[in-house]
Structure formats: C-alpha cells, structure tokens
C-alpha positions as CSV (number, residue, x, y, z in Angstrom):
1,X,104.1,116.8,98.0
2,X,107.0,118.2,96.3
3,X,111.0,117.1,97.2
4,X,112.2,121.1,96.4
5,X,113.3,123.3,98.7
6,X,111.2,123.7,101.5
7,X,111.3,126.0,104.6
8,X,109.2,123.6,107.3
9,X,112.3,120.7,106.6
10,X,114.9,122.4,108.2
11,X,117.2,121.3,110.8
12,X,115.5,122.1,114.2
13,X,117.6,123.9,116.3
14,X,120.9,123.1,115.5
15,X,122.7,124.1,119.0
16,X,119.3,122.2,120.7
17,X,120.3,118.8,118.9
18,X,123.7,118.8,120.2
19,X,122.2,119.0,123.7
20,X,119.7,116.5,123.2
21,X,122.1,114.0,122.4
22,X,124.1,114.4,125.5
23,X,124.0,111.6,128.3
24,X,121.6,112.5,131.1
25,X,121.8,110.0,133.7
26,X,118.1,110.0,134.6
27,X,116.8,109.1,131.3
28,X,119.0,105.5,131.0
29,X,122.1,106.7,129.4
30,X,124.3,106.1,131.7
31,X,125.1,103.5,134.9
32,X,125.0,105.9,137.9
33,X,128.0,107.6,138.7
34,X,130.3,105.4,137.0
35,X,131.2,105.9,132.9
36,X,134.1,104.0,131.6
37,X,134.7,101.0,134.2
38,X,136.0,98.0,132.6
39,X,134.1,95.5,134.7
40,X,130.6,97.3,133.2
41,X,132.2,97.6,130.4
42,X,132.8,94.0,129.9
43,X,129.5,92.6,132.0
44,X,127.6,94.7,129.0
45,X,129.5,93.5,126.4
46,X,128.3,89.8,127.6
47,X,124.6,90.7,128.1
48,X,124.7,92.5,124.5
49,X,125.6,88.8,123.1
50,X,123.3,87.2,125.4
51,X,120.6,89.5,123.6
52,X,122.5,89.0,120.2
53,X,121.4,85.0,120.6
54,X,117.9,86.0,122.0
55,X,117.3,87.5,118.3
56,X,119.4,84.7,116.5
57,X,116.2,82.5,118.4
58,X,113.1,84.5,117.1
59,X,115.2,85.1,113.4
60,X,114.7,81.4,113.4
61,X,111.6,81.2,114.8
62,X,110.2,83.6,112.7
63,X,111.5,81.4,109.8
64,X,109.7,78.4,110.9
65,X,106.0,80.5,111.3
66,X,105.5,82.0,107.9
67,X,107.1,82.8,104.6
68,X,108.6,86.1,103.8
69,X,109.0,87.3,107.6
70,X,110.4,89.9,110.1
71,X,112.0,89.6,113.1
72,X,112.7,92.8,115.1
73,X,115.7,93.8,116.5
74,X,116.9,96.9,118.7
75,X,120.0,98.8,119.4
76,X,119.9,99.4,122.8
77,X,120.0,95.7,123.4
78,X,123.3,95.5,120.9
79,X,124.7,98.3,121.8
80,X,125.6,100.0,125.5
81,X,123.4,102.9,125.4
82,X,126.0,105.2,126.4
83,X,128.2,104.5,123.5
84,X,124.8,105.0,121.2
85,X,124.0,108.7,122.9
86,X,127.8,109.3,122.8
87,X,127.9,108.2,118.8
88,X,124.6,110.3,117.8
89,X,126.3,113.4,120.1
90,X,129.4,113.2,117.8
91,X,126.9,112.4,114.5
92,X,125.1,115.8,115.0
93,X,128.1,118.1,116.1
94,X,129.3,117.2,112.3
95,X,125.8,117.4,111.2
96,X,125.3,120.9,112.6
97,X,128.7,121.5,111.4
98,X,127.4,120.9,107.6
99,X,124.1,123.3,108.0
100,X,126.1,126.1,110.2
101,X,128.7,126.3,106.5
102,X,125.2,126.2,104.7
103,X,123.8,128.8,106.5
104,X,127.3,130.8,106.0
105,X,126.6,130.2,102.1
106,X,122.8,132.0,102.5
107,X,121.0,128.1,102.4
108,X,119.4,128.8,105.7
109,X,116.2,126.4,105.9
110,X,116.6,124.6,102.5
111,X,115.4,121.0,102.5
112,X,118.2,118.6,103.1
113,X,118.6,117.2,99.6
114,X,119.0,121.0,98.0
115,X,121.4,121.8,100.4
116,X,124.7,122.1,99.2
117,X,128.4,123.4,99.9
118,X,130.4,125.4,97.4
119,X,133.7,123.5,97.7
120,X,135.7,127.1,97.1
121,X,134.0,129.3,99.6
122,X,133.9,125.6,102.1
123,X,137.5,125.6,101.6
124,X,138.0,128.9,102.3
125,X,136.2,129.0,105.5
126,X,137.5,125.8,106.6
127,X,141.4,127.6,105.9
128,X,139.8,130.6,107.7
129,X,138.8,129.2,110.8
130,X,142.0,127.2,110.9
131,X,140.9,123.6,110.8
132,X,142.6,122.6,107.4
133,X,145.0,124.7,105.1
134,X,143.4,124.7,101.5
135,X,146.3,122.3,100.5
136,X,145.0,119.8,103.4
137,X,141.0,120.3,102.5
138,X,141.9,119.7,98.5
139,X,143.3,116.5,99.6
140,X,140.4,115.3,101.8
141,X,138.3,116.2,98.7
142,X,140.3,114.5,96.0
143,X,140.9,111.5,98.6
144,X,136.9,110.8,98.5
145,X,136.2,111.9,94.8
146,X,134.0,114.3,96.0
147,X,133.0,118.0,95.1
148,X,133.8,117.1,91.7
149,X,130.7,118.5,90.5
150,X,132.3,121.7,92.5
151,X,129.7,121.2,94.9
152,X,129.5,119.2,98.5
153,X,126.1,118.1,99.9
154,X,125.1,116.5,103.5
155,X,125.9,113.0,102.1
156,X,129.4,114.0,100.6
157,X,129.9,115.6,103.6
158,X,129.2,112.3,106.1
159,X,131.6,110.1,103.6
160,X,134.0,112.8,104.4
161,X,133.7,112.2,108.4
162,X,134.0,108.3,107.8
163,X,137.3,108.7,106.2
164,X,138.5,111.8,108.5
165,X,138.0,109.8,111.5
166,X,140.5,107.6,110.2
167,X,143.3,110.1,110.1
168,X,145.8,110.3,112.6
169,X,145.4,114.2,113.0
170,X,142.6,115.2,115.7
171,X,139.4,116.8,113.3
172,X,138.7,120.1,115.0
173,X,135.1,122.0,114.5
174,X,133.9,125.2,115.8
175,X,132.1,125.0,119.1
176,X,128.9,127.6,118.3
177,X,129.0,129.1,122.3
178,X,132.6,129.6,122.9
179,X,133.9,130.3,119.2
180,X,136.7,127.9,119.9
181,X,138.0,124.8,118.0
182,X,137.2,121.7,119.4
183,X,138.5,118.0,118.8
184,X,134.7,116.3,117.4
185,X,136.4,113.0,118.6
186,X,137.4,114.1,121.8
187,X,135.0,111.7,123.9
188,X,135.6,108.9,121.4
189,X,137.8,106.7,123.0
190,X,139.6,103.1,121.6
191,X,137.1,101.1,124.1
192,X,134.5,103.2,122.4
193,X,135.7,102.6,118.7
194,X,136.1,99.1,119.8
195,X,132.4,99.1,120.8
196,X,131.3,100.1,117.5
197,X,133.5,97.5,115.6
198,X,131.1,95.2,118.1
199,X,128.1,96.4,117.6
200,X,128.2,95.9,113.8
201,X,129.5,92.4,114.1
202,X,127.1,91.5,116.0
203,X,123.8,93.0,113.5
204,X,126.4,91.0,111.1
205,X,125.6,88.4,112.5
206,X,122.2,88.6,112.8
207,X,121.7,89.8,109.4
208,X,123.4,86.6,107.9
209,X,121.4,84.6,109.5
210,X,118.0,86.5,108.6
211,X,119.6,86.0,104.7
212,X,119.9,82.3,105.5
213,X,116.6,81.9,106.9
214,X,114.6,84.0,104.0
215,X,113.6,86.8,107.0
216,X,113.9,90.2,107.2
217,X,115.3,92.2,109.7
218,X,113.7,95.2,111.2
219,X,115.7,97.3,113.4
220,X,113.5,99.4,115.8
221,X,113.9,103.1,116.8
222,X,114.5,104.0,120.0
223,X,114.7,108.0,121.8
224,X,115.7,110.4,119.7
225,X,119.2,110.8,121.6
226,X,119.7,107.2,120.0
227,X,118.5,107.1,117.4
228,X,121.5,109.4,115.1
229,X,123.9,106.4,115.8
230,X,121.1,103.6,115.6
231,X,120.0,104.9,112.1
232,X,123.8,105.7,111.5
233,X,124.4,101.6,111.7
234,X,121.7,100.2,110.5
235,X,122.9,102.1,107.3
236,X,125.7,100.7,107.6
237,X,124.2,97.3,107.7
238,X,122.1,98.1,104.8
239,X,125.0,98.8,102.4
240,X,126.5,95.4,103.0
241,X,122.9,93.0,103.2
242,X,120.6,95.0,100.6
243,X,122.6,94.7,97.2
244,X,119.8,92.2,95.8
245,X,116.5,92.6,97.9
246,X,116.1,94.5,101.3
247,X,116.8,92.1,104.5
248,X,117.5,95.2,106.7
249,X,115.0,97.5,107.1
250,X,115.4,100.8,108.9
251,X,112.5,102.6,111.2
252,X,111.3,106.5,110.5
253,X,109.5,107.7,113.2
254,X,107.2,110.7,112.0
255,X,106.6,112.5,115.0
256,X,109.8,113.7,114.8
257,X,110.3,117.4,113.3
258,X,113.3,115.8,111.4
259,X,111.4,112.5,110.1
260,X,111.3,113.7,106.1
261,X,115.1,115.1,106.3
262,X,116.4,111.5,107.4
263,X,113.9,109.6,105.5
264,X,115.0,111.5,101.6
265,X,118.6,111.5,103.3
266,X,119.1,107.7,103.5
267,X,116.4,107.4,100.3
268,X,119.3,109.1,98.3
269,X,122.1,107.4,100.0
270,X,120.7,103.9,98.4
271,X,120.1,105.4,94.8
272,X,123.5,106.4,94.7
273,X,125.3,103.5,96.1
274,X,122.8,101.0,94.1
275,X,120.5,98.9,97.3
276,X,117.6,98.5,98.4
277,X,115.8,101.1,100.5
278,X,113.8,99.0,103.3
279,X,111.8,101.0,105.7
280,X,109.4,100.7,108.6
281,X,106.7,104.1,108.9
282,X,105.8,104.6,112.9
283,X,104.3,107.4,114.0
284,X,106.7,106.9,117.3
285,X,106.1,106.1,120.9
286,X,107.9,107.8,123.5
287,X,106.6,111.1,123.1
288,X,106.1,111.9,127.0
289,X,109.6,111.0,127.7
290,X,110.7,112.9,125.0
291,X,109.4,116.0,126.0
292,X,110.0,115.6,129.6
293,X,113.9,115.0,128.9
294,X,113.8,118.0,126.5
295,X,112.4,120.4,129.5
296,X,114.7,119.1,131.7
297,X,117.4,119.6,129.7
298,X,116.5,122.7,128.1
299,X,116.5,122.2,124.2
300,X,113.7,122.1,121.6
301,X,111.5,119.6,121.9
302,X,112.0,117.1,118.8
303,X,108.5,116.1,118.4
304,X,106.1,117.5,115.9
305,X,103.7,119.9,117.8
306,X,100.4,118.1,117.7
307,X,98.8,115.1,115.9
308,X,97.3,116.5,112.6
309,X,101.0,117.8,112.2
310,X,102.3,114.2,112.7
311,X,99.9,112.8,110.4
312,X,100.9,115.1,107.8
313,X,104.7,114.0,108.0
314,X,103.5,110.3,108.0
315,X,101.3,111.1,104.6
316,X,104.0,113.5,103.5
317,X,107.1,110.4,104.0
318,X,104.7,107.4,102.6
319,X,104.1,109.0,99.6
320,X,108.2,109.8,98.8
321,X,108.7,105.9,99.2
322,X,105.7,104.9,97.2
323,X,106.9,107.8,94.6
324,X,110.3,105.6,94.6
325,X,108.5,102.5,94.4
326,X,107.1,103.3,91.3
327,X,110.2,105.0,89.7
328,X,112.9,102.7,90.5
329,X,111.6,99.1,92.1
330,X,114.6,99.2,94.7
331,X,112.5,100.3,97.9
332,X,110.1,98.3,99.9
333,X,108.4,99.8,103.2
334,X,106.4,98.8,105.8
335,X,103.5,101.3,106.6
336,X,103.3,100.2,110.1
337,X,100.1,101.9,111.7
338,X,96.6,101.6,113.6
339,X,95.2,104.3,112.0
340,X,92.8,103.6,109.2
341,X,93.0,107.2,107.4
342,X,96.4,106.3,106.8
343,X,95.6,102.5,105.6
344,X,93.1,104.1,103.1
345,X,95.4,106.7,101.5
346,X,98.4,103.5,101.2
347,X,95.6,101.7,99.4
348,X,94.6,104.5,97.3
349,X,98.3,105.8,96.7
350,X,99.0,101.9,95.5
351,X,96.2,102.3,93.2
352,X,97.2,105.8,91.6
353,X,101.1,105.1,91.3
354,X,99.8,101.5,89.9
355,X,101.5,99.3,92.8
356,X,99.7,96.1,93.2
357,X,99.9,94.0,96.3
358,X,101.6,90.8,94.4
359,X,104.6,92.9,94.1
360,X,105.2,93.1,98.0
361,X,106.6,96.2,98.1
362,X,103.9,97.6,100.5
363,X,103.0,95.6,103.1
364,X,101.3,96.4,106.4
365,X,101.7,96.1,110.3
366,X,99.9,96.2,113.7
367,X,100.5,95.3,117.1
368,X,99.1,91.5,117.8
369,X,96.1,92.1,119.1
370,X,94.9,95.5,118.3
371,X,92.7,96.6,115.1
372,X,92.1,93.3,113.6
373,X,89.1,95.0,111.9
374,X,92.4,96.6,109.6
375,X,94.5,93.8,109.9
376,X,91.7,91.1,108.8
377,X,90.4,92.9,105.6
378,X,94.2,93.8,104.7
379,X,95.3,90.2,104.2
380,X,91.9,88.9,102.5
381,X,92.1,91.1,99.8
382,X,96.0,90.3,99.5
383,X,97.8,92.8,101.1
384,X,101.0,91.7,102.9
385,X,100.0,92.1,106.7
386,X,101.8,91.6,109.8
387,X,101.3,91.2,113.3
388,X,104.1,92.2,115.7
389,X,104.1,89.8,118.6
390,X,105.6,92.0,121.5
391,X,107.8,89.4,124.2
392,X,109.9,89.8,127.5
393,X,108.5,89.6,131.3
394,X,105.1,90.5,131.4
395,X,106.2,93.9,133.7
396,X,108.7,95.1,130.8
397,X,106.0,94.1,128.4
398,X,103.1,95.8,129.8
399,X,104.6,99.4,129.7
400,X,105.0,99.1,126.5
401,X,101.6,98.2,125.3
402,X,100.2,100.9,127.3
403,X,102.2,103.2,125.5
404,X,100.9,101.9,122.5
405,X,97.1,102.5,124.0
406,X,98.3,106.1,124.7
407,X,99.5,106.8,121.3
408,X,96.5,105.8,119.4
409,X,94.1,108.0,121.7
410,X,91.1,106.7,119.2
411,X,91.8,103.5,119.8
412,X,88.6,103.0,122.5
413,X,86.5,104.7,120.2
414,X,87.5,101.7,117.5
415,X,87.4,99.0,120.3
416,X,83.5,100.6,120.4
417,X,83.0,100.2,116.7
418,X,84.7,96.4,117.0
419,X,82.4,95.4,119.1
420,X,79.3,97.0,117.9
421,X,80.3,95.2,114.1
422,X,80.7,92.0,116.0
423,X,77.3,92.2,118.0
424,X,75.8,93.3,114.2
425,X,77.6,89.7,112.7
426,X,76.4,87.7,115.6
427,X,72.7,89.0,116.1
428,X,73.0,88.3,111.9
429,X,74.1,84.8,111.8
430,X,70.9,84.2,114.8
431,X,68.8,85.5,112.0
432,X,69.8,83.5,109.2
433,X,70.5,80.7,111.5
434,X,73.8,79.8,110.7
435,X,75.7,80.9,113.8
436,X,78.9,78.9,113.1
437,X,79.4,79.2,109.6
C-alpha cells in the first residue's frame, strides 16, 4: 500500500464534480422555489442555534457518561444546506481548476500528493489565459511564501484561494464548456460569507466546550454534494482545537472514489501545520441516494463500484493512518465499522506497526445495538470501543437505522451466528448448572 503515484487515485471526473455539487431542489438543497429570502434566511439562522445548543446538551452529557468521549455533530444542522452545496460547488471549480493546470503540465492521473505545479509554466498559463499578468501571479506567490521550492501543489494551491478570496479584484477561472472566464465567487454573496463566518462560530463554540468537558468532537459526513465544504470546515476547526491532542475529528467515507485523495490531503495538511490528525473510517451510508441524484443529474456516480472495491479503500485508508501513527504519534482515528474482516486486520495492523491499545490511538465504533459479539470482545481485551447512541423522533430515527441494516447486507447472516453462540452459552451454562453466573 504504497503513497506514490498511482493511476486508480485520480480526480473522478473533474467536469462531473462540478455538477454534482450544484443545488437540485429535490434532493434537500434548497427551500422550494425560493433561494435568498431574508425571512428563511433568518428563521434558519435561529433553528441552526437551536441545534448548536442541542449538541452543547449531549457534549455535556457525553461528559458525565464516560471518560475520554465523543459526541457527534453534523453540518447540515449548523449550517443551511444550501450555503454547504453552494461552498463545496465553489471548493471544486478551484479544485478542478488545480488538476485541469496539472493535466496541462502531463500529470494526468497522478495521486494527489505527487501532483504538483511548475510555478513558471503556472504562471505563464495563468498570464495566457488572462486571469493574472505575471507581475500580479508573482505577487500572489510571494504574498503566501509559496512555490518557493519552485513548485505549487493542491495544498499550496487552496492557501492561495483562502487569501485570493480576500482580494478586492473578482478571481476569474476558465469555465471547461464555454472556454470563457468566469468570476469563481460569483454566487458567493455577503449573506453567504456572513453564513460561513456563522457556521464556524458556532463549531467554535461547540469545540470549546468539548475541550472543557475532556470530549471529543466528531463531525459526521453527510452527501457528497456537502461534504467539500463540511470537510472544508471542520479543517478549519481542526487547525485552531488540535495543536496539543485531537478534539475535532473529521469523517472519511470510503465508498467514495475520492476517499484516499482527501484522506493523504488533510493527512499532509496537519504534518505541515504541526496538529493532530483525528479521523472517523465509515464505509458511508447514502449510497442509493447518491446514485439516484447522480442519474438524475447526469454526472459520474461518486461511489466506488461495488463492495470488494470499497473494502479495499477502507483497508487501503486505515493502513496510511496507522502507518502515521507509528511514524509521528500526532494522529488518532476511529475505525468505525460492523464488519469483522476489517476489525481483524486493525488488530493485526496494531500488532505489526507495534500500536498497543493503552496508547488510544485506535479505538473502535458501532452502532448501539448492532454487533455486540465485536463490540464486547473489543473492550475486554482493552481496546477503546464505542457505541454511537443514534437520537431524534423515532420517524427521523428509524430511516436511519435501516440504512444502516442496508449497508451491512451480512448483517442477518451475523444476527444468525449471534444467536446461535448465545443458544451454544445458554444450553452450556444448563449443563454445568450455573445458569447465572
């Protein structure tokens, strides 16, 4: 499991991504009809706090139930959704920006950390296509100390777009269709940058008080047409509250094509700025509506194209956070699954790489409720374990479980096996006659 350059951890579709990440008003990005009214715009801004002290409740009730917790929080309940599809639209037009220059420079298909930008030729296609004279771009360059090593990679590249975004002059990019120039900011309005400066204060907020309280915050992923600007924040977040130990904790999901390419991404972001890399492994759960969104608007669907292929990418992401585990001590993750392959190669992984369970950087989670024949053995032989305690009305609740049911297709086969070690224990203990013990 190699980090070089690598064909199969490519971008997907650039021009697809773009698409996916526009609003669709039958998929919940959007209130019907009506985008930038004040009085939804304010009537969300209140139910976003009302949710913001929801969490500040089970951050302190997750204090006063065990040591060394999590509380879960998610973005869509911080954040209006539009403004999240709107931010991850604008996060991958730069993105696909980046990768379109790459491809330019004959890196086509090159894993996302060996990707990188000759500052001369960038500069001279950036003067060509009219967006910046060279005098302007050398400026932008010198302004964020980067390309000094002559080169520019993905992460230089978004540090540039944080501090472009704060110039006065409009930052055009080629659009790929028409050939034009195009304003990236165009659809980002003040009420929109005002949202953002919300959103943040309020995971500040929570995030102090998950410091206070000794728990850790895990922020959920959510659709893929989300989840640019959720993981976009939560970075963010992450840079502020992980100097010393991880409180903030970010979610991969592996089902997506893209999984490995975030999760080395962000993985490099912390070595170079110095925190602590705090992750949650899913395998993901909206996969229908994924795909049924992806049909109906007509680009690649993002998921991983069956199972075994999934499972790979889980393996394939584990094992580059345990690798940094062992190096450097500054990441901790989370290997949140029901499938017991997956347990076993953690365990064995640990044992290789020399990671023992004291030193709580590996620790395990699964749904309250479901495969306590992992859960159980997990924590009696010391291994961090968690069980997530899903809440809410039982009708918003319920979906969600079944989802969870869907996604782990074996799981009947397992409730079998459950039940058929139990009935083994119980006709046992008859036996021996010590049914209670």
């Amino acid at each position: 499991m190699g980090h070089g350059p690598s064909p199969s951890s490519s971008i997907p579709g650039a021009e697809q991504r773009e698409k996916q990440c526009r609003a669709h008003q039958g998929f919940g990005d959007h209130h019907g009809g009506v985008t930038g009214a004040h009085t939804y715009f304010y009537a969300d801004e209140a139910k976003c706090d009302q949710h913001m002290e929801t969490f500040l409740h089970c951050i302190d009730a997750s204090s006063g139930s065990s040591e060394d917790g999590f509380s879960a929080i998610k973005l869509t309940a911080l954040a209006r959704p539009q403004f999240l599809v709107r931010f991850s639209e604008v996060l991958v037009k730069w993105r696909r920006f980046f990768h379109q220059m790459a491809t330019e420079q004959g890196q086509a298909g090159w894993a996302v950390l060996d990707t990188k930008l000759e500052v001369e030729k960038l500069q001279e296609a950036l003067a060509n296509l009219g967006i910046a004279s060279k005098a302007e771009s050398q400026q932008w360059f010198t302004g964020e100390n980067l390309g000094t090593s002559g080169t520019v990679d993905l992460l230089d590249w978004n540090s540039l777009f944080d501090s472009r975004t704060r110039f006065s002059r409009p930052l055009l990019i080629p659009n790929r269709k028409t050939g034009q120039l195009e304003p990236l900011l165009s659809r980002f309005s003040e009420e929109e940058e005002l949202q953002m400066k919300r959103v943040l204060q309020r995971m500040d907020v929570l995030a102090k008080r998950a410091m206070e309280k000794g728990v850790r915050l895990m922020v959920d992923a959510e659709q893929s047409y989300f989840q640019p600007a959720i993981s976009r924040l939560t970075v963010e977040t992450q840079r502020r509250f992980n100097r010393s130990q991880p409180i903030i904790y970010n979610t991969y999901q592996c089902y997506l094509k893209e999984a490995y390419n975030n999760v080395t991404g962000d993985m490099e972001l912390s070595r170079r700025e110095g925190w602590h890399f705090g992750t949650k492994l899913v395998r993901g759960a909206y996969m229908e509506q994924e795909r049924e969104r992806a049909a109906q608007m007509g680009y690649e669907d993002p998921i991983n194209p069956n199972y075994e292929k999934t499972n790979e990418m889980y393996h394939r992401c584990l094992d580059y956070v345990l690798e940094e585990i062992k190096h450097s001590r500054k990441a901790s993750v989370m290997v949140a699954s029901h499938n017991e392959d997956t347990v076993k190669f953690t365990l064995r992984r640990m044992m290789e790489l020399g990671i023992h369970p004291s030193d709580k950087k590996v620790c395990f989670g699964q749904l309250l409720g479901m495969c306590d024949q992992i859960t159980f053995p997990l924590g009696q032989a010391g291994f961090p374990v968690y069980k997530y305690v899903p809440y809410g009305p039982v009708n918003e609740v319920l979906p969600y479980l079944s989802r969870r049911a869907q996604e782990n297709r074996g799981f009947m086969q397992r409730a079998n096996r459950e039940r058929d070690l139990l009935w083994k224990e119980v006709k046992r203990r008859l036996l021996t006659g010590n049914l209670f013990s």
